[in-house]
C-alpha positions in Angstrom: 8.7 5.0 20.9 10.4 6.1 17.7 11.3 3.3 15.7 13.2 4.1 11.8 12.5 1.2 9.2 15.2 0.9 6.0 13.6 -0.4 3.2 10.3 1.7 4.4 8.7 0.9 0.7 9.1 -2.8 0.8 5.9 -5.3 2.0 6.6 -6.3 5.6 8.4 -2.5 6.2 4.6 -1.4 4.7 2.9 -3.4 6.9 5.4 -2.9 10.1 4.6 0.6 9.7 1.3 0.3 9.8 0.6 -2.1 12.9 3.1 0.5 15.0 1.3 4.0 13.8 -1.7 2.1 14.8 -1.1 1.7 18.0 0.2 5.1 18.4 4.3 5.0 17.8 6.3 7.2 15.9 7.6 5.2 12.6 9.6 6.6 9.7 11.0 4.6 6.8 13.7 5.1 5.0 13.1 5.4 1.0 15.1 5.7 -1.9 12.6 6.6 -4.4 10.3 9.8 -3.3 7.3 8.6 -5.4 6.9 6.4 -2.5 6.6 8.9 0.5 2.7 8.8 -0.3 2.4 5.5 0.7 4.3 5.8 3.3 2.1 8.2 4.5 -0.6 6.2 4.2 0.4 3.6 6.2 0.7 6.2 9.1 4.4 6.4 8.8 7.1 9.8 8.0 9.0 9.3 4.9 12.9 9.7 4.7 14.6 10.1 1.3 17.9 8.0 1.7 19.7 6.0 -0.4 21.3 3.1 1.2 23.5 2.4 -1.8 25.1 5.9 -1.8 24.6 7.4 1.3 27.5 7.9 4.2 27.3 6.5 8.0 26.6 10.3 8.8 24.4 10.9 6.3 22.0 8.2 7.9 23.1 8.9 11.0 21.3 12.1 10.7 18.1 10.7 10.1 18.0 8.5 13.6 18.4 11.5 15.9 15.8 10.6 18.4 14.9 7.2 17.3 14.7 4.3 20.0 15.2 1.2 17.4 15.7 0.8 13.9 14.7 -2.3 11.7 16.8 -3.3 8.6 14.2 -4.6 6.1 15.7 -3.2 2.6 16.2 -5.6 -0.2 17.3 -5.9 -3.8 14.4 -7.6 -4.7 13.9 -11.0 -6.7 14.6 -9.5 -9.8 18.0 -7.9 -8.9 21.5 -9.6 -9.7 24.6 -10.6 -7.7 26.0 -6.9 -7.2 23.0 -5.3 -5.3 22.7 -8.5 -3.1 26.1 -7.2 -1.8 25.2 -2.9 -1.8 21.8 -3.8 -0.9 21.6 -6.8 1.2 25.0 -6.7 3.0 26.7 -3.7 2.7 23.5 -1.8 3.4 22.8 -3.7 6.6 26.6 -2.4 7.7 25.8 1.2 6.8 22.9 0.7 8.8 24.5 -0.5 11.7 27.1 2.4 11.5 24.5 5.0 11.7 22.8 3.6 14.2 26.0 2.8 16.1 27.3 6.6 15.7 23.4 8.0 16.5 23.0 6.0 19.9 20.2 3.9 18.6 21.4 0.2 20.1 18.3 -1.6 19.5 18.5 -3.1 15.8 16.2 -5.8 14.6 17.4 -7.0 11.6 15.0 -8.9 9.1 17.2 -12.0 7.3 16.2 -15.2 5.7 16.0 -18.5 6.7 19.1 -20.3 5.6 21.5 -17.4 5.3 25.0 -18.3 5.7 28.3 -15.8 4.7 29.9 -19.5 4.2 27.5 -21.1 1.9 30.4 -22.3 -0.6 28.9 -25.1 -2.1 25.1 -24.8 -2.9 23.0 -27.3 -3.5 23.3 -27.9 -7.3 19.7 -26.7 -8.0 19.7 -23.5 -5.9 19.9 -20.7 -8.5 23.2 -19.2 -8.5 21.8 -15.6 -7.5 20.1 -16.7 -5.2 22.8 -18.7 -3.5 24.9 -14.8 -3.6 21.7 -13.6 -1.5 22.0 -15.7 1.4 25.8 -15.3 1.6 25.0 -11.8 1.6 22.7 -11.9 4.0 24.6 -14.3 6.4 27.6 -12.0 5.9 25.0 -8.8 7.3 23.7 -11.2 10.2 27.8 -11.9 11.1 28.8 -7.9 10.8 25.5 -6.6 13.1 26.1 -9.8 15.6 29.6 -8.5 15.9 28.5 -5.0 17.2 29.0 -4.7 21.2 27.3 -1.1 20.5 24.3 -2.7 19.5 20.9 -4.6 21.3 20.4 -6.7 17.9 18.0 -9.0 17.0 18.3 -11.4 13.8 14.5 -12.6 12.5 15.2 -15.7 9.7 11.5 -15.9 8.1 10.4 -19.1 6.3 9.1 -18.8 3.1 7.0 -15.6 2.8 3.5 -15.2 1.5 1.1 -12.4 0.8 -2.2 -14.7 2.7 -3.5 -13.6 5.5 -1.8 -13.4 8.9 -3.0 -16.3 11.3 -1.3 -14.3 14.5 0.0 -17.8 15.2 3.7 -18.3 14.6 6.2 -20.7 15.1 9.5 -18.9 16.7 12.8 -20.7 18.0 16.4 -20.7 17.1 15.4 -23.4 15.0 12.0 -24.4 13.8 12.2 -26.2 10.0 11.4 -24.9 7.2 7.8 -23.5 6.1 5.6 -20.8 4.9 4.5 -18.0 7.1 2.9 -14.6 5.7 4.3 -11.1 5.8 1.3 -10.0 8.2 2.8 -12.2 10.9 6.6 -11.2 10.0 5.3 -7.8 10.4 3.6 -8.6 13.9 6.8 -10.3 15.4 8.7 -7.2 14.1 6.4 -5.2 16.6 6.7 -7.1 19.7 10.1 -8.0 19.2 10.4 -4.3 19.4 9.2 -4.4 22.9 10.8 -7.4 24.0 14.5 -6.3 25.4 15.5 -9.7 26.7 15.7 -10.8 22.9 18.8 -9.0 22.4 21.3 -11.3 21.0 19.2 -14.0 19.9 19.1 -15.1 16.2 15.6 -16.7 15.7 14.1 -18.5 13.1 10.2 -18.2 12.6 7.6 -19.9 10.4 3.9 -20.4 11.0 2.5 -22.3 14.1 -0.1 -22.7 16.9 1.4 -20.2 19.4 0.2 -16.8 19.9 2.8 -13.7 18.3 3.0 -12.4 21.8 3.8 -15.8 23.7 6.0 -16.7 20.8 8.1 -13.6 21.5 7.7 -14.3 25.5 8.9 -17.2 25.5 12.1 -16.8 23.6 12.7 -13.5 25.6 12.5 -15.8 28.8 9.2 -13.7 29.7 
């Protein structure tokens, strides 16, 4: 299985890459800085110069010839402002979903955020403004991929992510509360979500729990 990651550079892409070249997959992630192809490369994955932001559907197209799935795990980043929330967060989701639409690649997994909503018109007062733009963003790219017949998509809404360890115990539902739950485990529901068709079409929510990654994902596949 070939399986191309936007955002290769970014921590749960990272991490993706390394549980799938681990167990013997083809991964490449898509990079917009080429200082990064060595980690990349470390992590057992093929880097792909490609900017997101200025790149055409064809363009990206290009680079998933032969690919069975692609993830969409860019982001602007915590320290970015309201305009790359939309090139980055939304509008590169879209591209994505092009490419992958025009390539043949129907399996797309997208990686979202707990909370996002393209309506989200009136914010809790102490949300920070930007951040408010982010999850409008990112509803608005969950909304444009779950319109695409041409696609087998997937929608993950993490909690809260964290850099501790990964417990390989998740909590994972269409809706679940609001908690923590570490990149590692992200990362890990990523992969089997990868291998678990019968999720197509499901928007799921996920925080840390008591169940297993692999009976997490079983059980919301209907496996």
């Amino acid at each position: 299985m070939r399986t191309v990651i936007a955002g290769g550079h970014g921590q749960i892409a990272l991490r993706l890459e390394r549980l799938l070249a681990g167990r013997g997959e083809e991964v490449a992630g898509l990079i917009r800085n080429p200082d990064h192809a060595e980690d990349l490369r470390a992590a057992g994955a093929e880097p792909v110069v490609c900017d997101l932001e200025s790149a055409s559907a064809d363009e990206v197209a290009s680079h998933l010839e032969g690919a069975d799935a692609v993830v969409f795990a860019a982001g602007a980043g915590p320290g970015s402002g309201a305009e790359r929330k939309e090139t980055v967060d939304r509008a590169a989701a879209v591209l994505l979903a092009d490419a992958a639409e025009r390539a043949g690649v129907r399996r797309y997994l997208m990686v979202s955020a707990m909370g996002a909503d393209a309506g989200l018109t009136d914010p809790p007062a102490e949300m920070d403004p930007v951040f408010a733009v982010y999850l409008r963003a990112k509803g608005a790219a969950d909304d444009a991929v779950r319109a695409r017949s041409g696609l087998d998509w997937t929608v993950l809404r993490p909690g809260r992510l964290t850099d501790g360890p990964g417990t390989g115990r998740v909590r994972l539902a269409e809706r679940t509360g609001r908690d923590e739950v570490p990149r590692d485990d992200v990362a890990a529901v990523l992969g089997a979500l990868l291998h678990a068709p019968g999720t197509a079409g499901l928007t799921l929510e996920m925080v840390s729990g008591d169940t297993p990654v692999e009976e997490a994902v079983a059980s919301v596949a209907g496996g």
